[in-house]
C-alpha positions in Angstrom: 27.5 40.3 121.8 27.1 42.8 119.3 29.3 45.4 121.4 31.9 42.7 121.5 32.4 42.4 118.0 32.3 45.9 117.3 35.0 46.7 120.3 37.3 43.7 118.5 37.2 45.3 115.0 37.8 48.6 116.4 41.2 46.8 118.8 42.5 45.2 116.1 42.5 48.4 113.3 45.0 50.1 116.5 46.8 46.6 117.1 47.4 46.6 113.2 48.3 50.2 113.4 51.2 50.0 116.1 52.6 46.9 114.0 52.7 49.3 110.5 55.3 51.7 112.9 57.2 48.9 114.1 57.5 47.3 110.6 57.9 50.4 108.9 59.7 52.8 111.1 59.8 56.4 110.3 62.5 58.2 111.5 62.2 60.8 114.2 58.8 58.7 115.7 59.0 56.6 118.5 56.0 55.1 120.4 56.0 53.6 124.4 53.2 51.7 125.8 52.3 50.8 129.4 49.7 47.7 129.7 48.4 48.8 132.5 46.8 51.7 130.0 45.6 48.4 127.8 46.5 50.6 124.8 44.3 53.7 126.1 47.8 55.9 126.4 50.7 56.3 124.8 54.0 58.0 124.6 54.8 59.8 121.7 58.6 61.0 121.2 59.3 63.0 118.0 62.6 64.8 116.5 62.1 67.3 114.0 64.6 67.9 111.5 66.4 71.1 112.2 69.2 73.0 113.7 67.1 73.9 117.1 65.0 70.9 117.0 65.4 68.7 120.2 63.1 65.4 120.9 59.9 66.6 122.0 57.4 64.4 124.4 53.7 64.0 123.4 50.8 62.1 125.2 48.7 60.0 123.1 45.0 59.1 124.4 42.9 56.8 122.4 39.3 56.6 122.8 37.7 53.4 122.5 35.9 54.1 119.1 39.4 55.0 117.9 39.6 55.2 114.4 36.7 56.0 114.6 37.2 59.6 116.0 40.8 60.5 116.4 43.2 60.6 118.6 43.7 63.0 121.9 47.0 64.4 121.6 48.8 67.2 123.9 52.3 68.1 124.5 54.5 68.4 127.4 57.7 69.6 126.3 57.7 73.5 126.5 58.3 74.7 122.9 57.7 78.0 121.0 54.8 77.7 118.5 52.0 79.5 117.0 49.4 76.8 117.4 50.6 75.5 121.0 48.3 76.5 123.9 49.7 75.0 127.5 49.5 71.4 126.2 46.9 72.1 123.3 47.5 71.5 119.9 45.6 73.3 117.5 46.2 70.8 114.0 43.0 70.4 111.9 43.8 66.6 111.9 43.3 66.4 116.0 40.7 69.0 116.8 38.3 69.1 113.4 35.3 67.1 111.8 36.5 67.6 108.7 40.4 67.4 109.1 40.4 63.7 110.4 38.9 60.5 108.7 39.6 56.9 109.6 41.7 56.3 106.6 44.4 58.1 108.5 46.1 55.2 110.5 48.6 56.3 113.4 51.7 56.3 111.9 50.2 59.1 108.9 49.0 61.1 112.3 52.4 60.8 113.9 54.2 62.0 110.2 51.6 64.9 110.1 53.1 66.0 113.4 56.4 65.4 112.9 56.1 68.1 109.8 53.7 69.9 111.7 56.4 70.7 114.4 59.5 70.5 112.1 58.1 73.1 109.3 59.5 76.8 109.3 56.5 77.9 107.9 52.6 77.5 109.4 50.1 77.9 107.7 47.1 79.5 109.4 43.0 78.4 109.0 40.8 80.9 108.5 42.4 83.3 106.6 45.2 84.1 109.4 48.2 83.5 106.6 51.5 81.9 106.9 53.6 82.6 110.1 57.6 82.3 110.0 58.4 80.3 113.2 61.2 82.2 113.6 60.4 85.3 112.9 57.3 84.3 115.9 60.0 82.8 118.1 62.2 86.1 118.4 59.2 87.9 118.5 58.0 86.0 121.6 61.3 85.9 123.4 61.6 89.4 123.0 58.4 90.0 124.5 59.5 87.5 127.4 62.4 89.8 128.1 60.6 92.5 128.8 58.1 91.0 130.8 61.7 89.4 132.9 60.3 86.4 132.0 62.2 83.3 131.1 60.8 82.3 127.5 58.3 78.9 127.4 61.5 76.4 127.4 63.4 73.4 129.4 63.3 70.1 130.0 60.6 67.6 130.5 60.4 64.3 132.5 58.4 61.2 131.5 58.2 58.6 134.6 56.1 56.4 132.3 58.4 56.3 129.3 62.1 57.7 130.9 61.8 60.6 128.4 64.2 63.7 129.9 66.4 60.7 131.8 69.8 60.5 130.9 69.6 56.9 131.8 66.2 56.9 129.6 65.9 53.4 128.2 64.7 53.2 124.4 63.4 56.7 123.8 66.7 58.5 123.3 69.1 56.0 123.9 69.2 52.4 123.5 66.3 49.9 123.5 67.9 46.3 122.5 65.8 45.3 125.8 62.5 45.9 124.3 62.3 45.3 120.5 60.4 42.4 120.3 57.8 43.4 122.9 55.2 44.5 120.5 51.8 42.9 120.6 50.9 40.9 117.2 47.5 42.6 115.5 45.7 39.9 116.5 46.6 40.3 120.1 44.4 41.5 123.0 46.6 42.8 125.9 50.5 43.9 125.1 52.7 40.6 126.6 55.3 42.9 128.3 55.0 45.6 131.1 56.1 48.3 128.6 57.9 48.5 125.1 59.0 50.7 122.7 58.6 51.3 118.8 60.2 53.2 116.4 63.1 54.8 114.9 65.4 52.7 116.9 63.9 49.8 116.7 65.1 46.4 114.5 62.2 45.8 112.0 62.8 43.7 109.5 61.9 45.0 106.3 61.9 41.9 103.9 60.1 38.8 104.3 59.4 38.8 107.5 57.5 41.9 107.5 53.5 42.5 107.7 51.1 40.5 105.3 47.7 41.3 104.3 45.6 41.1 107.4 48.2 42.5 109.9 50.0 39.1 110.9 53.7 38.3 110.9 55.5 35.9 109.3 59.1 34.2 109.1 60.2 32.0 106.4 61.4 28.9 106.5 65.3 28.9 106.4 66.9 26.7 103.5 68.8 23.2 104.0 72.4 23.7 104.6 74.3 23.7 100.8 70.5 24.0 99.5 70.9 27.2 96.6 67.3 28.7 95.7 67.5 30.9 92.1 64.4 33.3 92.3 64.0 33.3 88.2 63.8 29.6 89.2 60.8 30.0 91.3 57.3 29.9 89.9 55.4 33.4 89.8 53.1 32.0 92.5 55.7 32.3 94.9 57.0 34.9 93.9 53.7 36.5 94.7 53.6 35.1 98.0 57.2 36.8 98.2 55.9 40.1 97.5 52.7 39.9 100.0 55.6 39.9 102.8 57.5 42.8 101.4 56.4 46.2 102.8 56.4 49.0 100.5 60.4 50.0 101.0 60.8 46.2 99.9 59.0 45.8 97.1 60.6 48.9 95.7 64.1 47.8 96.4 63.1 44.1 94.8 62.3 46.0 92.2 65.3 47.9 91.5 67.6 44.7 92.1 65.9 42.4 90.0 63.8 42.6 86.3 61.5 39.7 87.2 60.6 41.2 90.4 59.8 44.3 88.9 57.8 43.3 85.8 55.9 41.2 88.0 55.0 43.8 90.5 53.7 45.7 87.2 52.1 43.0 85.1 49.7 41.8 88.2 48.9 45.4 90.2 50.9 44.1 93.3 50.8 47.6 94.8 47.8 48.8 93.6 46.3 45.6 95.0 48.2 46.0 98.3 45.9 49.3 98.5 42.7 47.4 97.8 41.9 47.4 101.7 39.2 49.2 103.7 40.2 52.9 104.9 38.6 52.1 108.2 39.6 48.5 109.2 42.7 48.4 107.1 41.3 45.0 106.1 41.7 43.4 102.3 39.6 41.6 100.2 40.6 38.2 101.2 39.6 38.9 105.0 37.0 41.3 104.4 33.9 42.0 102.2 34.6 45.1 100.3 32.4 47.7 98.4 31.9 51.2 98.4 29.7 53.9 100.0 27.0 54.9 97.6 25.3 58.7 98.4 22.1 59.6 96.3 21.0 63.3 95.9 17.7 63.9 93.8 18.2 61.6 90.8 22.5 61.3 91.0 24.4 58.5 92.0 27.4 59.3 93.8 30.6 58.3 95.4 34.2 58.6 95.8 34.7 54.9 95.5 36.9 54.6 98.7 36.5 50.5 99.6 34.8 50.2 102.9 34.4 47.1 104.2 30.5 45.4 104.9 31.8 45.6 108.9 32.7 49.2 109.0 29.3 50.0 107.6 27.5 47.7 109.3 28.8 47.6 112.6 30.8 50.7 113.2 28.2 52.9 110.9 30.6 54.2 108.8 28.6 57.1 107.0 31.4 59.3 105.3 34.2 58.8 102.9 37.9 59.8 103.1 37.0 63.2 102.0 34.1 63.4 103.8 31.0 62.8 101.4 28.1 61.2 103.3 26.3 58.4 102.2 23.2 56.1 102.6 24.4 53.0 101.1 27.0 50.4 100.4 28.3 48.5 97.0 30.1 45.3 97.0 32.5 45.3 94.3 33.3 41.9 92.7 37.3 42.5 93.6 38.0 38.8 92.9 36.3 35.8 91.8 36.5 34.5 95.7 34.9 38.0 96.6 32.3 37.9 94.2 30.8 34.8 95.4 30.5 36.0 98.7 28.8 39.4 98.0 27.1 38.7 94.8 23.7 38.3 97.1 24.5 41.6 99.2 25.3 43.3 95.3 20.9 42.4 93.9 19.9 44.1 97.2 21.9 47.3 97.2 21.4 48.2 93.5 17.7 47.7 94.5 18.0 50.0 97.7 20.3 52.6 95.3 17.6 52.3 92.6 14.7 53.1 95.2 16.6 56.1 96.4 17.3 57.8 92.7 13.7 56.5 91.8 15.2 54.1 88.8 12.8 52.3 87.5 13.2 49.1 86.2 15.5 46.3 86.4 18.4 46.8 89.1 20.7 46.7 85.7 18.4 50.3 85.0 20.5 51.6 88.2 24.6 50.4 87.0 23.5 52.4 83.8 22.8 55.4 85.7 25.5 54.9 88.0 27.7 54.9 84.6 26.3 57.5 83.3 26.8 59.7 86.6 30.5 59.0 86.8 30.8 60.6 83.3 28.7 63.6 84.1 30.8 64.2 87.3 34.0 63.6 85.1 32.7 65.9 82.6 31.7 68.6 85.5 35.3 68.4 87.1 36.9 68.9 83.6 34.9 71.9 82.9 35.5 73.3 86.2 39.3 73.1 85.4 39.2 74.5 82.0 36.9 77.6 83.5 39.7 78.2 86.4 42.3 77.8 83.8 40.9 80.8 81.8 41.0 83.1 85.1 44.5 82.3 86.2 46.0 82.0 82.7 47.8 85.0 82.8 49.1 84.2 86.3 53.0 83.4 86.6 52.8 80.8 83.4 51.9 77.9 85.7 48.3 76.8 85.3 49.3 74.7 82.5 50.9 72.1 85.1 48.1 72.6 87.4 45.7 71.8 84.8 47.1 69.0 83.5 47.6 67.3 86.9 44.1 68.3 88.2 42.6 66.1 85.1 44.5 63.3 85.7 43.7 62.9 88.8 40.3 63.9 87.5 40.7 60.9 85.0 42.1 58.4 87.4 39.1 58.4 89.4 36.7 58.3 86.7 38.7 55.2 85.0 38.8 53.5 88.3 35.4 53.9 89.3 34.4 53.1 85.5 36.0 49.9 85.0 34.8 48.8 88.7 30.8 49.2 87.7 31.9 47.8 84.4 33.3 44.8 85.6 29.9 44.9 88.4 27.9 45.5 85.4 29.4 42.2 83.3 29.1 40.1 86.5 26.0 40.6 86.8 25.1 39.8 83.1 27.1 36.9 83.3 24.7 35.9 86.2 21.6 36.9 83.8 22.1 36.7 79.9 18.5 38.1 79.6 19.8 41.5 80.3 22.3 41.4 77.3 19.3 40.3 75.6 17.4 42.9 76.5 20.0 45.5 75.6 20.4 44.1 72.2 16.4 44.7 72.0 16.7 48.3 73.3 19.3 49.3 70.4 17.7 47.6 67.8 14.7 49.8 68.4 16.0 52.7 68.7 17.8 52.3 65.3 14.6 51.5 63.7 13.2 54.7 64.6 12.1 54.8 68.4 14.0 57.4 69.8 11.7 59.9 71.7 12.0 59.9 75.5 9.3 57.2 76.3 11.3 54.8 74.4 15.0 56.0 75.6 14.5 58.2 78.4 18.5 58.7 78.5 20.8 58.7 75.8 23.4 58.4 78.4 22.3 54.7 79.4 21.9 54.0 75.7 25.4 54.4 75.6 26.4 51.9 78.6 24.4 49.8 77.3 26.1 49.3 74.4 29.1 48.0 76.4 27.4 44.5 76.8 25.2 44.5 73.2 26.3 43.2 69.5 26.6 46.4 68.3 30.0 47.4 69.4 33.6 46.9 68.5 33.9 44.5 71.4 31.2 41.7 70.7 31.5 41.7 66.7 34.9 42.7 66.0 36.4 46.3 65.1 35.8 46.2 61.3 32.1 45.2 61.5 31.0 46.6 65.1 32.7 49.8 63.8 30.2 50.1 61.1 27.2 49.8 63.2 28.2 51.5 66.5 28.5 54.4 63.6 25.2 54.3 62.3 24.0 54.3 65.9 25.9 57.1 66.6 24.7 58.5 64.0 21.0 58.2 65.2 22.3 59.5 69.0 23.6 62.6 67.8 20.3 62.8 65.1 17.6 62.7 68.6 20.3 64.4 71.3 20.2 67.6 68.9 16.6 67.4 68.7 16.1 67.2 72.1 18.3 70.6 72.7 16.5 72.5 71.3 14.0 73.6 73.4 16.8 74.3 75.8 19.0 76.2 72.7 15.8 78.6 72.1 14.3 79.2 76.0 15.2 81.4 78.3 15.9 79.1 80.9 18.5 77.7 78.7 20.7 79.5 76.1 18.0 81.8 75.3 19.0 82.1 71.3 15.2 81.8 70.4 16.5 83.9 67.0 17.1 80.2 66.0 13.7 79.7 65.8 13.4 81.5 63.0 13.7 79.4 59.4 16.1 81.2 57.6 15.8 80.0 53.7 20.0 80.1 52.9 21.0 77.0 52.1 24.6 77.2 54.5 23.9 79.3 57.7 27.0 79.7 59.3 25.2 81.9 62.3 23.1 78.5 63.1 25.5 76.0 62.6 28.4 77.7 65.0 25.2 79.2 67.7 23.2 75.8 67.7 27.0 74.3 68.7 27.3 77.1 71.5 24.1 76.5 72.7 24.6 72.9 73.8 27.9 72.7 74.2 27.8 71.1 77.7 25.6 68.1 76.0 27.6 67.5 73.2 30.7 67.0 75.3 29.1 64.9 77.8 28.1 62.6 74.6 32.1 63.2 73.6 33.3 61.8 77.1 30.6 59.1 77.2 31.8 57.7 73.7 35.3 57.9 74.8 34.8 56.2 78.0 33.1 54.1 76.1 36.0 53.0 73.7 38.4 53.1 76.5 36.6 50.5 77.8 35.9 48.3 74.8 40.0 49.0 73.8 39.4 47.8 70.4 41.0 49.7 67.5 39.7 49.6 63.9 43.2 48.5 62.9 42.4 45.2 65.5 41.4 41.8 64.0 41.7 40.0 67.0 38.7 37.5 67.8 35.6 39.1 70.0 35.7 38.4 73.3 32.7 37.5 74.9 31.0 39.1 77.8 32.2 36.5 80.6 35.7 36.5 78.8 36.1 39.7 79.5 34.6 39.9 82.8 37.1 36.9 84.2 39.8 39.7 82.4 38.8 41.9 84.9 38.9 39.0 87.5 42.6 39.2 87.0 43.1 42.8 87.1 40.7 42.8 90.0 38.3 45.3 88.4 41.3 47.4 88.0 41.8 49.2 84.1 45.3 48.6 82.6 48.0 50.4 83.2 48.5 54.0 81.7 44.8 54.3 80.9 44.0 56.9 82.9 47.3 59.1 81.4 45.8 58.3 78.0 42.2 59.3 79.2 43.8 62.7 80.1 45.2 63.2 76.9 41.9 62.2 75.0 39.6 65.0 77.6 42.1 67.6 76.9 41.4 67.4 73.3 37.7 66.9 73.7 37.9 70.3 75.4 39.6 72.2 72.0 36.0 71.2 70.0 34.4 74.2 69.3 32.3 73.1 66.1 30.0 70.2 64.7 32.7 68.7 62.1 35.2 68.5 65.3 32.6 67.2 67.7 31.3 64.5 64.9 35.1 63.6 64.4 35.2 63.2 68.2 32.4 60.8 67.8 34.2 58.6 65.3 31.8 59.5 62.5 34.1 58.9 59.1 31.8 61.0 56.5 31.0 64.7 57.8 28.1 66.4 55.9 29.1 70.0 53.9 27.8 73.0 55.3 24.4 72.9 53.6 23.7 69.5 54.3 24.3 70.1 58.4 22.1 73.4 58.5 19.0 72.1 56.6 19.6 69.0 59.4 19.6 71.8 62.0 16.5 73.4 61.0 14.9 70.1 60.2 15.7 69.3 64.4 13.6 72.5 65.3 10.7 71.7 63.9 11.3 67.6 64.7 11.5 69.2 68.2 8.0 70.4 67.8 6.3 67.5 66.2 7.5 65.1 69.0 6.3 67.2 71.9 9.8 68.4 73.1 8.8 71.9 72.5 6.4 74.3 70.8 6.3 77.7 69.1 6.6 80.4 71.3 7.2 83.5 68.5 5.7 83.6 64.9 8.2 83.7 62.1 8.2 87.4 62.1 8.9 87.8 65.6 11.9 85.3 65.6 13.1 87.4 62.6 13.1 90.8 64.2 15.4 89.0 67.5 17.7 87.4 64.4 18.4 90.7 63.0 19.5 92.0 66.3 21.8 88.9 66.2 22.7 88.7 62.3 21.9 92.1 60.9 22.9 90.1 57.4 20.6 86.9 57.6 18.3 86.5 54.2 14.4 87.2 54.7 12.2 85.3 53.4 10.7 86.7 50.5 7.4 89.3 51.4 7.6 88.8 55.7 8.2 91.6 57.3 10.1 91.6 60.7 7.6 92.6 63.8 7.8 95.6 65.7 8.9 96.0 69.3 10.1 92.6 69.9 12.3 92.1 73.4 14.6 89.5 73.7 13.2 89.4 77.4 9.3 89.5 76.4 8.6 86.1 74.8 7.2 82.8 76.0 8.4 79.5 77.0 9.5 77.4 74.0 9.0 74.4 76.8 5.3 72.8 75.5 3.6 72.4 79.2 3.4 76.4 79.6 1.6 79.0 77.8 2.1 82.2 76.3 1.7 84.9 79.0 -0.4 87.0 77.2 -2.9 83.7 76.2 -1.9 83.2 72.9 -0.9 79.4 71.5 2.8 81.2 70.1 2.1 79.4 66.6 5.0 80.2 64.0 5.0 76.7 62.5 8.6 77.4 61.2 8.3 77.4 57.5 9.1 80.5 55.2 6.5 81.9 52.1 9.1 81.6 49.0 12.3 82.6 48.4 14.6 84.8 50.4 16.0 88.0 50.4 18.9 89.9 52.1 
């Protein structure tokens, strides 16, 4: 029984397939089908673009797991090409793990052959370059010539299809007498002995063209003298309207009428129309949706490609579009419907997810982590693009465009996936108020002082957490959330330098243990731009967290709008289906890009949203108070004495002030000190006591 179902899913993803090309015909594609094949085979015509391009005949096989694995496809038409072999084709999409996912449906495979043939220029795997077809053409028929060969070429002869015929029905000429034939998706067996799709073929491209779900429909045809006005018609219909436009429609509604195209904006039609599993092409009204879910060590990960409960279930999808394998599957709440039906499924996977990362806690623990995890990756990517910016700057004036684009897509997934666990994350409270409760509690203690890492083991959750508390712009209103969520920050940025330093001073981190030296100047420029360096990477996670954060919460302190509540804004998202507003990934972008200029304290505590910025002196005595903080809570220890840290600061700053009557030690190594990390010894036994704290005044 099981087999059954799974064979039916996997029929009705190719029946839904051949309907896309006959609905949406691309030109130079046509398909022919035999029953007798019951779909296994197919005829595949295509007609490059070109000079010296002439219809060429391909053989389509389809295995049974089909999407699954892809297609079997081999050529019969004799043609010159680098990567033809007899009737091989050698295309990464066809032949390679990694080159072919489900998400490709048949008509993207046939467009990726139809440029694969039609390009002048091939572009070679593993490292063999880019080969002129031309240039490879005369160089073959020359070689033909010699050899008194006739070069690879002629005509070819399909019995099945008529291909080569000149009285070839539908493939090259006309094919009035088999339009209609096609099989709807829900079909089992095609209806006729053969038929044709494609190019030639009369689809209709308005209202009676393919709804969610892969059915037809026609409308009803208006009384005689009966005049319909569409600004007349509720949006409601107008809706249903756009469900039966393909993608050429809805674009062309657009463009003939304002209302249709302010509607198609204001409610996501198209980004909605995406909304569908990549394997079963199914949407969230047929099919329970969610997203595969791959845990390595600690990290939550995934590309957030919606995969429906059936393709993971019964077909074992394991791997997204781009190929990321994973162990688990999310249900998103996509609609209000959808929630209802996976809201169950949701308690047990964030508890399979948690058990995986080793989460402890309440299953809310794990959508904080998750949170958190999106940022870090957005963060990562970011950085990644800023570092390959500096190596190609200097390279034809270009990278500028390249960076740009790469952190917007950067920031479109990060927004998407973002608001998603958001909108998962107030669903979920909505269901249990305790845990906004609970979140309240966790803030309120850590602004009265319990900070360390028993009581907050990760700032990052801290800050998600603050999405569904009191203390935020959102809940209490810009003017007075403002305030607090600034003294909170405040006490974030207080405990997440304190907790660098061990990292800023050991080896294993920055290795600037010169900083652990006390230096008795009341403004150290040398600590406050080096203790900056040294964490970098952590102060512009906290940077992208906040901003997520208030791209989220969208309040401005200029806004005196009434707080929404928690399930206000979660039926909001209900709406949008979980999606973020339009433009908010573009305005994310913008935001990173600046993020990435902050190269000081007074920036990054600007970036923060912090209104009053200590002077000088009041930042580096805060600095050197975090070292020794960093001590007393257990984050770290002495490794050096004062005089040893003194003698590594004067290789650094040959002008820091010396404490009055210390001398610097001899023979100090950068390379020959201890941990600063408080679980390991000295190597040579001793407790590395240093204590931090200078005898008098200083001296230069």
């Amino acid at each position: 029984m099981a087999q059954n179902t799974t064979q039916a899913l996997l029929d009705q993803r190719l029946l839904s397939d051949i309907a896309e090309i006959q609905h949406n015909p691309y030109p130079g594609i046509e398909l022919h089908f035999e029953d007798r094949d019951a779909l296994q085979r197919a005829c595949l015509v295509l007609t490059p673009q070109g000079d010296d391009h002439r219809p060429l005949h391909l053989t389509i096989h389809f295995h049974d797991d089909y999407p699954l694995s892809a297609p079997v496809v081999t050529i019969q038409s004799k043609v010159i090409h680098p990567n033809i072999f007899d009737d091989y084709i050698c295309a990464s999409i066809l032949n390679t793990k990694e080159g072919y996912t489900p998400a490709y449906t048949l008509q993207g495979i046939c467009i990726q052959l139809l440029s694969f043939f039609g390009s002048d220029k091939i572009e070679q795997e593993h490292g063999g370059g880019v080969v002129d077809r031309a240039e490879y053409r005369r160089l073959l028929q020359g070689i033909y010539a010699d050899m008194r060969r006739p070069a690879p070429t002629g005509g070819y002869r399909c019995t099945r299809c008529g291909f080569g015929s000149t009285a070839a029905t539908g493939l090259v000429g006309d094919d009035t007498a088999m339009r209609d034939a096609i099989p709807a998706a829900n079909a089992n067996v095609p209806a006729k002995s053969s038929y044709t799709i494609g190019s030639t073929s009369k689809v209709g491209g308005g209202v009676g063209g393919e709804v969610e779900g892969g059915a037809t429909a026609s409308p009803d045809r208006p009384l005689a003298g009966q005049k319909t006005h569409l600004i007349d018609l509720p949006n409601d219909v107008l809706l249903v309207i756009c469900e039966h436009l393909n993608d050429e429609g809805l674009s062309l509604a657009s463009r003939a009428w304002n209302g249709f195209g302010r509607l198609i904006h204001t409610h996501n039609v198209v980004t909605i129309r995406e909304m569908c599993c990549f394997t079963l092409k199914k949407g969230f009204k047929q099919a329970n949706l969610g997203v595969g879910i791959h845990v390595d060590k600690r990290s939550i990960h995934s590309e957030f490609d919606l995969l429906s409960q059936e393709a993971y279930s019964a077909l074992g999808v394991r791997r997204s579009v781009q190929g990321l394998p994973f162990e688990h599957w999310l249900p998103l709440p996509l609609s209000e419907n959808h929630w209802k039906r996976v809201r169950g499924m949701a308690d047990e996977a964030l508890t399979s997810i948690g058990r995986s990362a080793s989460v402890q806690g309440p299953v809310v623990n794990v959508l904080y982590a998750f949170m958190n995890d999106v940022v870090v990756k957005l963060s990562q990517a970011a950085s990644e693009a800023e570092e390959a910016g500096g190596r190609q700057s200097g390279r034809f004036g270009l990278y500028g465009a390249e960076l740009k684009s790469t952190l917007t897509h950067a920031s479109e997934k990060a927004v998407e996936s973002y608001w998603q666990l958001y909108h998962l994350l107030l669903c979920v409270v909505a269901d249990r108020p305790s845990i906004a409760d609970d979140a309240n509690a966790w803030i309120a203690r850590f602004m009265s002082g319990e900070r360390d890492k028993r009581a907050c083991p990760n700032l990052g959750h801290l800050l998600v957490a603050l999405l569904i508390s009191k203390t935020s712009e959102t809940s209490l209103g810009a003017a007075e959330g403002g305030l607090q969520a600034e003294e909170l920050t405040k006490a974030l940025i207080k405990e997440a330098v304190t907790r660098n330093v061990v990292w800023m001073l050991d080896g294993r981190g920055a290795g600037m243990a010169e900083l652990s030296y006390m230096e008795p100047s009341a403004i150290s420029d040398y600590r406050l731009q080096k203790t900056f360096e040294a964490s970098k990477t952590s102060y512009r996670l906290l940077m992208f967290l906040n901003l997520m954060r208030r791209t989220v919460t969208g309040n401005s302190a200029s806004d005196t709008t009434s707080p929404k509540t928690l399930t206000e804004l979660r039926d909001e998202l209900f709406t949008r289906h979980g999606m973020p507003p339009n433009g908010a990934a573009a305005k994310l972008a913008a935001s990173i890009r600046q993020i990435q200029k902050v190269n000081s304290f007074p920036e990054f505590l600007q970036a923060m949203n912090v209104r009053t910025i200590p002077t000088k002196s009041e930042f580096t005595e805060f600095l050197r108070r975090a070292v020794r903080e960093s001590v007393d809570k257990g984050y770290s220890k002495w490794a050096l004495t004062q005089e040893e840290a003194l003698a590594l600061r004067l290789q650094r700053e040959r002008t820091v002030e010396v404490v009055d009557g210390m001398q610097a030690a001899h023979h100090v190594s950068s390379r020959g000190y201890s941990t600063f990390f408080p679980a390991e010894q000295r190597r040579d036994g001793g407790a590395g006591r240093g204590r931090g704290r200078g005898r008098g005044r200083g001296r230069r």
